[in-house]
Phi, psi and omega in degrees: 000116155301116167224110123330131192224089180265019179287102168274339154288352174276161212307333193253006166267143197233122177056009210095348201230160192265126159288359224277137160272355145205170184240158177226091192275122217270194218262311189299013208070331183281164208256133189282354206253308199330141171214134176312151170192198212321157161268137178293153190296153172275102186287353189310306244272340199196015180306340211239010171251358135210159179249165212298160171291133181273142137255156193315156191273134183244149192289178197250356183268009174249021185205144183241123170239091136358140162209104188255017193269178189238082190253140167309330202273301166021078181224109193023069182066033176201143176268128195274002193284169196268018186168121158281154177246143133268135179238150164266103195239135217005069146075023191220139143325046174261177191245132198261357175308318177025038200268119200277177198276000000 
């Protein structure tokens, strides 16, 4: 499973990817885990003169993601996709995977 993190302040993304040991995707769509943490360098300044760093992709058996939003992925509260998004969206986490039921 791919899970992708452009939330850059938070305290578990690493490179893009969430190191968090498990996420908790709340009703409102927002990720329930997120913790503040360093504020990140402004990477805008220089995006298009090389690309950004990755970190390795993590398997879904090392991570438990919770879900209460009322999502296609949804299946009693644990998430089925096959890769999750976290997005920076007002200044807030949400997971853009989102698709409603």
């Amino acid at each position: 499973m791919d899970i992708r993190c452009r939330k850059t302040s938070c305290a578990y993304n690493d490179r893009y990817t969430c190191k968090a040991k498990a996420i908790d995707i709340a009703r409102s769509c927002l990720c329930r885990k997120y913790e503040k943490g360093e504020e990140p360098i402004d990477k805008t300044k220089n995006m298009f003169e090389r690309t950004p760093s990755y970190a390795p992709q993590r398997s879904s058996k090392t991570i438990k993601i919770e879900c209460s939003a009322h999502c296609l992925f949804n299946k009693n509260g644990v998430c089925q996709a096959n890769g999750i998004t976290l997005n920076d969206l007002k200044n807030k986490p949400y997971c853009i995977t989102f698709l409603r039921k």
